[in-house]
N, C-alpha and C positions, 0 to 999 in steps of 0.2 A: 661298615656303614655305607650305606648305598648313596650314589651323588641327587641331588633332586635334579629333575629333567625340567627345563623351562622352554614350553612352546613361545620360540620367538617370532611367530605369526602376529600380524597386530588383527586386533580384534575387529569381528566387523560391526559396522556400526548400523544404527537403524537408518531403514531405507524414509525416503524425504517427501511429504506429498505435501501440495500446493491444492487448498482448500478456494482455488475460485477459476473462472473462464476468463477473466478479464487477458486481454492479448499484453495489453503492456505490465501485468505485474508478472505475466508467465516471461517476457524480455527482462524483467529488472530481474526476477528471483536467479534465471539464467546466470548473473554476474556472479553467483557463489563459485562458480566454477565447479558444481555436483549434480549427478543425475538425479532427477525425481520424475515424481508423475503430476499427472491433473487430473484431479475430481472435483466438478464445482458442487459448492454445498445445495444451489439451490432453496435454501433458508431465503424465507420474508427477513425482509431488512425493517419492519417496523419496531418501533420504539415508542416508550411512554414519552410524550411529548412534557418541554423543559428540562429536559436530560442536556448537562455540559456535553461541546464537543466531545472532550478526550474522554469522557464517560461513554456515550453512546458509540464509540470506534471503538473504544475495549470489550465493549457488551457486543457488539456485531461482531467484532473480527472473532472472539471467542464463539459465540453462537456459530459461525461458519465452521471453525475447526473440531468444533467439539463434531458436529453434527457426522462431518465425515469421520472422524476418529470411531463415534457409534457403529458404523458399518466396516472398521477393522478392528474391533476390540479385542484386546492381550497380542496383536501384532507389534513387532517390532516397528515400530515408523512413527515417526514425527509428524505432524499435520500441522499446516501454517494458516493460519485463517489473516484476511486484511479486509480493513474496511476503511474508505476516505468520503471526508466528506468536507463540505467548506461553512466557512462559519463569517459571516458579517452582523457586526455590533451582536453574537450571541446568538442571532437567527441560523440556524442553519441551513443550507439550501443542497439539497441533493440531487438525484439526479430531476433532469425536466421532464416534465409526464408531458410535452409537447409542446411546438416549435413555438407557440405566444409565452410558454413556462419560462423559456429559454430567454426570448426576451426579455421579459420580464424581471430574469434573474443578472442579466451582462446590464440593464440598466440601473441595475441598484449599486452591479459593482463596480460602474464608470465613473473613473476619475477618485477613487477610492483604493483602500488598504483593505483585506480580507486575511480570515488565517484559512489555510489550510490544516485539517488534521487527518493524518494516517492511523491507524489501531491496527496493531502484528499481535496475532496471539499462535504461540506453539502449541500445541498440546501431544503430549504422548498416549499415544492410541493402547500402549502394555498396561499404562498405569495409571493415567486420568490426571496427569501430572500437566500443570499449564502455567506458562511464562508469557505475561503481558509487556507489552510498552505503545504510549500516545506518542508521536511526535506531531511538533507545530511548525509549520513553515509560513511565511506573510507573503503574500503578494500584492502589486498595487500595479492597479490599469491605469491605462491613458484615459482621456476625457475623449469619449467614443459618443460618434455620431448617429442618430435613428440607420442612417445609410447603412455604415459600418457594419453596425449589431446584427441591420436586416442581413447583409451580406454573408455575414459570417456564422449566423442562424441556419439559414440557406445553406449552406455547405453541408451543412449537417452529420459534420463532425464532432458536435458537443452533444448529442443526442441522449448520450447512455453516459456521462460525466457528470461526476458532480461541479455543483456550480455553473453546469451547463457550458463546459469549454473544455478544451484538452492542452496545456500548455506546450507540450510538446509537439501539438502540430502547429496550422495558422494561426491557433490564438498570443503563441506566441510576441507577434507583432502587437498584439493589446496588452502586452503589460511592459511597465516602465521599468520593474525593482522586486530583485526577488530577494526577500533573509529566510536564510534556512536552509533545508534542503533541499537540493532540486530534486531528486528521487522521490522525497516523500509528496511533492506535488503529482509528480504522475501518477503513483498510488503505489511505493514500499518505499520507504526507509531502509535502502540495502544494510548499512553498515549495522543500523538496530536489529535487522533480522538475523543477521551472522552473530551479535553478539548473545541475542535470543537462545540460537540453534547451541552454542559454543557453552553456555548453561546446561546442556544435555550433555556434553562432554565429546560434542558434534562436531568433528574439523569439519572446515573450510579452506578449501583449496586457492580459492579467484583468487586470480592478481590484487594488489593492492594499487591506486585505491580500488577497493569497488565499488565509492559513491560516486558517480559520474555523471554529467547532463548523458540525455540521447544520443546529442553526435560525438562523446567519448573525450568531449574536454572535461575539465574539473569542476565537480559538485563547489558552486559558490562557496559552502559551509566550509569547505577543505582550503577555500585561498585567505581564508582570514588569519 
C-alpha cells in the first residue's frame, strides 16, 4: 500500500485589489501588511435619494467592487470596494461640488455631533461571491467661526471629502470628540476589512493593532 504524498506548500491565495484612487484608503488598506493593486472603479456614486447611511455605503462600496471585479471575471483576486460619507440628523453630505458647498457643509456641522459611515464591500472576481459591512463612527466640531470655516475652506484640503473636511489633516483642530473609529473616519475601517478579507479564508499579515489614527497612536475604539 502506497504512503499518500502530501504537498506541504501552503496554498496561494488570491491576489488583493483595492477598488478606489483615494490616496488615504490606499495608506489605510497598506496596514494589512499584503500586496495588492489599484484600480479605481470609476463608477458614479449616485443614489436614490432618502437611502440610510449604512445603506447607501453598502450599495456604493459594492457597486465599486463589483465593477472592477467585471473586468477580472473567474480571476483569482479579491476586490475591496469602500465608500464614506457623512451623515447629520439623516442628511447626508458628500463630497462639495465647490468651495461655497464646503461652507455650507462645516457650517451645519459647527458646534455639533455628525456620524460618519464607511461601506467595505469584498467581492470575489472567480465567483461573484461578496462580503459587506457599514461602520459608524461620531464626531463632534468645535463652534467654528465665518473666519475659521473661510480659512480652512481656503486650504482646500476638504475639496474631494466627504463632509467637506479631512480629519486627518488641519480639520483636525475642528473637532472636539471622536467615538469610534478613527480609521473609518478617513475612509476604511482596517480591522472590518481584515475581518471581511479573513471570510475568504484570506490571511493577513499586519501587525496588530492595525487600527491606528495617521500618526501610529491607537485607534480611540481600541483604548476603551
Amino acid at each position: 500500500m502506497s504512503a499518500m504524498v502530501t504537498d506541504a506548500r501552503p496554498r496561494s491565495q488570491p491576489d488583493l485589489m483595492l477598488a478606489s484612487g483615494s490616496p488615504r484608503r490606499r495608506e489605510l488598506f497598506a496596514r494589512l501588511g499584503e500586496p495588492f493593486t489599484v484600480e479605481p472603479s470609476d463608477v458614479a456614486e449616485d443614489a436614490e435619494p432618502g437611502l440610510a447611511p449604512e445603506r447607501l455605503v453598502l450599495m456604493l462600496a459594492e457597486r465599486k467592487a463589483r465593477a472592477v471585479a467585471a473586468r477580472h471575471a473567474g480571476a483569482a483576486a479579491l476586490i475591496v470596494g469602500g465608500d464614506t460619507v457623512v451623515s447629520l440628523y439623516g442628511r447626508i453630505l458628500g463630497k462639495p461640488a465647490d468651495d461655497a458647498d464646503a461652507v455650507a457643509m462645516l457650517e451645519r456641522l459647527s458646534g455639533r455631533s455628525h456620524e460618519v459611515w464607511t461601506g467595505v464591500a469584498v467581492v470575489d472576481a472567480a465567483t461573484g461571491r461578496v462580503e459587506r459591512a457599514a461602520v459608524p463612527s461620531v464626531v463632534r466640531f468645535a463652534e467654528l467661526t465665518p473666519a475659521r470655516i473661510a480659512a480652512y475652506v481656503a486650504s482646500g484640503e476638504g475639496r474631494d471629502k466627504a463632509g467637506g473636511y479631512a480629519i486627518q489633516g488641519q480639520a483636525g483642530d475642528l473637532v472636539v470628540a471622536v467615538h469610534g473609529c478613527w480609521a473609518n473616519i478617513v475612509g476604511l475601517p482596517v480591522c472590518e476589512t481584515a475581518e471581511l478579507l479573513r471570510r475568504f479564508g484570506r490571511a493577513i499579515s499586519g501587525p496588530e493593532p492595525i487600527c491606528q489614527r495617521p500618526d501610529g497612536s491607537a485607534c480611540p475604539r481600541l483604548e476603551r
